[in-house]
C-alpha positions in Angstrom: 31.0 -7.0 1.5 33.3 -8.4 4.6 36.1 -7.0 2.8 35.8 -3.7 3.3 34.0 -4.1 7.0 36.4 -5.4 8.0 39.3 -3.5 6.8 37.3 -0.2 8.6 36.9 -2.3 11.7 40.9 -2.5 11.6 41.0 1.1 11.9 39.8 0.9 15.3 43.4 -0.4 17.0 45.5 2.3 14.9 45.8 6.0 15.4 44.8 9.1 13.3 47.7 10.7 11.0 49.0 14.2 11.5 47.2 15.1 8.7 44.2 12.3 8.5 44.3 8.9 7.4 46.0 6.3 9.6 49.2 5.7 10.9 49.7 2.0 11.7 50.5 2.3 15.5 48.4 0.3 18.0 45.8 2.1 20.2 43.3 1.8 22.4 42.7 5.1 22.7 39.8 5.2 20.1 37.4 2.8 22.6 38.2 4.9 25.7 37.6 8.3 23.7 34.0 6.6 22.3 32.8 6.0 25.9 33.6 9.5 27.2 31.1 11.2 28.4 30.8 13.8 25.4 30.1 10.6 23.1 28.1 9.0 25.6 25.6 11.1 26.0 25.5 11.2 21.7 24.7 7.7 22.1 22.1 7.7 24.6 20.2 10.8 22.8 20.6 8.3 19.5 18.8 5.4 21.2 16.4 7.0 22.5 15.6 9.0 19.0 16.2 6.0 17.1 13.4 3.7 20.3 11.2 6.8 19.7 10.6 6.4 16.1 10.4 2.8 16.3 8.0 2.8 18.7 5.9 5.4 16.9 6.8 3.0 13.6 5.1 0.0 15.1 2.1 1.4 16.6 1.2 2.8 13.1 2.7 0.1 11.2 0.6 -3.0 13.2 -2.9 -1.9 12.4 -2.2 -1.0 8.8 -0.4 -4.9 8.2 -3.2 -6.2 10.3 -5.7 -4.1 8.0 -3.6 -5.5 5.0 -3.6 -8.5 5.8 -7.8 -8.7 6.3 -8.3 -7.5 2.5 -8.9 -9.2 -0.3 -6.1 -10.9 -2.5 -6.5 -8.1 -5.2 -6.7 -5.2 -3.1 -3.9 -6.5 -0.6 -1.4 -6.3 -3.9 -2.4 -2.5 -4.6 -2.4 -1.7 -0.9 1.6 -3.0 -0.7 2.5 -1.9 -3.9 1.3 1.8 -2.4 3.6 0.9 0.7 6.4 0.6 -1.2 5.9 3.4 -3.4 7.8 6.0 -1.3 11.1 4.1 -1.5 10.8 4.6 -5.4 11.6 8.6 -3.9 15.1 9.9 -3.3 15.2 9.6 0.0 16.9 13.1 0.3 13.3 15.0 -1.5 11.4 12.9 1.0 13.0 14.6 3.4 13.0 17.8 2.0 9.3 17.9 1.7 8.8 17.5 5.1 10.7 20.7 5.8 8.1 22.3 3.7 5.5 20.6 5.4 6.8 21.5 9.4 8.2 25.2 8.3 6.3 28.1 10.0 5.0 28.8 6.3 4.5 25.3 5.9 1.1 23.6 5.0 1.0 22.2 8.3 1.0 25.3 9.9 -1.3 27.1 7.1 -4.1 24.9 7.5 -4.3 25.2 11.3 -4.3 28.9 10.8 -6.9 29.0 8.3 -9.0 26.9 10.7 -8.8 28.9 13.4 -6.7 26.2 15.6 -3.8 28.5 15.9 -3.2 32.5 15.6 0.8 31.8 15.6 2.6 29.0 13.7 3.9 26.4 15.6 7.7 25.5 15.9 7.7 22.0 14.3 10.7 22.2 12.6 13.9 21.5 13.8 12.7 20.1 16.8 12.9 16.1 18.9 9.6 15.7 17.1 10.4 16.6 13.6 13.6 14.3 13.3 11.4 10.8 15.0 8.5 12.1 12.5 10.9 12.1 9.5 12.7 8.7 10.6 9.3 7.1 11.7 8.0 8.6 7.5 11.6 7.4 6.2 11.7 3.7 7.3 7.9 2.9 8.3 7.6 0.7 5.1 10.1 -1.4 6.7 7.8 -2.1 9.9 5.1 -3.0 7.7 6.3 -5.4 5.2 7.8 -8.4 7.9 4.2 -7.4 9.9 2.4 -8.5 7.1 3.9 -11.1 6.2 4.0 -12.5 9.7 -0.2 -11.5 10.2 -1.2 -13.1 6.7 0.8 -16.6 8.1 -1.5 -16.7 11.3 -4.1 -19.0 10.6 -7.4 -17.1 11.1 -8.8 -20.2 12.8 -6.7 -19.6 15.5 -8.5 -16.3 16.8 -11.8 -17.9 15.7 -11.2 -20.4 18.3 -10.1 -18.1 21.1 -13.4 -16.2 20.5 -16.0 -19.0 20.6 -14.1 -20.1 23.7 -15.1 -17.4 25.2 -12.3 -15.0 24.5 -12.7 -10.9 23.7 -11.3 -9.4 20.7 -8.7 -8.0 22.6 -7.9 -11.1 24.5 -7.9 -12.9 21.4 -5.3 -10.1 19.9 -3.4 -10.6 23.4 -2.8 -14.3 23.9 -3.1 -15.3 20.0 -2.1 -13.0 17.4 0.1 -10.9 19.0 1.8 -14.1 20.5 2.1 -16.0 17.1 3.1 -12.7 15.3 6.0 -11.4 17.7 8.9 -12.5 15.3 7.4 -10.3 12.6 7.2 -7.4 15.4 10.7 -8.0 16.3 12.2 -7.6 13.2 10.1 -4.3 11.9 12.0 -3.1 14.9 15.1 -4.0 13.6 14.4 -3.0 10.3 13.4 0.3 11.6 15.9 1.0 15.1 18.8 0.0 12.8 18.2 2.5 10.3 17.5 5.0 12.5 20.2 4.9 14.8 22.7 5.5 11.8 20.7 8.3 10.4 22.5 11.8 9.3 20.1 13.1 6.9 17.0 13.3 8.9 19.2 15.0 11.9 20.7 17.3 10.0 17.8 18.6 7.9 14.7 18.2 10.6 16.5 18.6 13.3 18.5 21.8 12.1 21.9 20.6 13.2 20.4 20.5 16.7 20.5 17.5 17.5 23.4 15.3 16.5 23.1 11.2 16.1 25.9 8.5 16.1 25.3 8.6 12.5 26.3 12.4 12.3 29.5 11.9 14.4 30.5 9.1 12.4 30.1 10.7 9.1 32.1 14.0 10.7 35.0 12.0 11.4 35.2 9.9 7.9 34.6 13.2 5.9 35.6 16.6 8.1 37.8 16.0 11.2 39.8 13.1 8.8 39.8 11.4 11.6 38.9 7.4 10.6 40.0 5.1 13.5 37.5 7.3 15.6 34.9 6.9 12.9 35.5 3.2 12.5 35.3 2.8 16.3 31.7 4.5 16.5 30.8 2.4 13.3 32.0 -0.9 15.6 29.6 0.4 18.3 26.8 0.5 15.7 27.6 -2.9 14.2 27.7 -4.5 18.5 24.0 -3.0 18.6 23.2 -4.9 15.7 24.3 -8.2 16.4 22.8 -7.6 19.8 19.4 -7.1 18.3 19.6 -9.8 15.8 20.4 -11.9 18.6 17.8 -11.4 21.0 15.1 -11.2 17.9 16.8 -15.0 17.1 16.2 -15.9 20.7 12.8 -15.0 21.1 11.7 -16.3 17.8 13.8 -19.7 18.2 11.6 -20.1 21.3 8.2 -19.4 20.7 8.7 -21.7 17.3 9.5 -24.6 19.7 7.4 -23.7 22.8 4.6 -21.5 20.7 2.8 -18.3 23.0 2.1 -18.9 26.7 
């Protein structure tokens, strides 16, 4: 795996060829050309796609882990096994059924008609919305599983106590669980903001070419404009994020192991 990482991170000091590929002469051209404003502002629209959908991820995600976690051994096995299911999907029909869920003959749109909600359909497709809807759909098993596994560690004693102390069930959920269950937050948002961020499927599909990610530019460079030392530069920025992330999420979790929730 660090073989070929690295030999695309190498790209990122040399130039492209006349014709593609790479010619072997030293550059730093590629970092100053990533951080331009054209590329910037790709970036910044990424992140905050990419923060969108994970925030959306984790507010559904929490409650069903938590919900998961409260059932019984039997039903907690079906329950995860139907978490998992979609990933036994090509991820490229999964996204194609969402386009004939959003279209404006969609069954979205349908069913809102034949209620009388709407008289015209609603543009949901290739829209902000439908791209964080398909990213939060595509990687929302990923916020659940660490959840769960960090929710069904807590020891239900814990809350038990907070509550005869005198504690409400929200204060409990405040000071205890959400506390002693951070780590597990901290990495479904890793599992799902990675993803995300490198996305060209959803983009391109949902989105309608409208709105282009990191992961569309890179994938332009490698495949259409030839151009790999570009590509490999954006692919380094993607990798700094990620070690930034694992790093903080390393942080947090080192400390509240050793000094547990305040």
């Amino acid at each position: 795996m660090a073989v070929p990482v690295l030999l695309v991170l190498s790209y990122v000091f040399f130039q492209r060829g006349r014709f593609g590929g790479v010619v072997y002469e030293f550059t730093w051209d590629n970092f100053a050309r990533a951080f331009s404003p054209t590329y910037r502002a790709v970036l910044v629209d990424s992140l905050v796609i990419a923060g969108a959908a994970t925030v959306l991820a984790l507010l559904i995600g929490y409650p069903v882990a938590y919900a998961i976690a409260m059932l019984p051994d039997r039903l907690r096995t079906i329950a995860l096994v139907l978490v998992v299911i979609p990933f036994w999907t090509n991820f490229l029909v999964r996204t194609y059924a969402w386009i004939v869920l959003l279209s404006n003959e969609g069954l979205v749109n349908r069913s809102l008609e034949r209620i009388g909600v709407i008289e015209d359909p609603l543009t949901l497709l290739y829209t902000r919305g439908a791209v964080v809807v398909g990213l939060v759909y595509a990687y929302l098993p990923l916020m659940i599983l660490p959840l769960y596994a960090s929710i069904s560690k807590l020891d239900p004693e814990l809350r038990e106590a907070a509550t005869n102390l005198g504690a409400s069930r929200f204060k409990a959920f405040r000071t205890v669980t959400w506390p002693l269950t951070l780590p597990g937050v901290l990495t479904g948002c890793i599992f799902v903001f990675v993803p995300s961020l490198g996305n060209f499927i959803v983009p391109e599909l949902l989105g309608g070419g409208k709105f282009v990610m990191v992961g569309n530019v890179v994938r332009d460079q490698f495949l259409k404009a030839r151009d790999w030392p570009f590509g490999a530069t954006l692919a380094l920025v993607l990798i700094v994020v990620l070690v930034a992330l694992f790093f903080v999420q390393s942080r947090v979790s080192r400390r509240l192991s050793t000094g547990g929730p305040s």
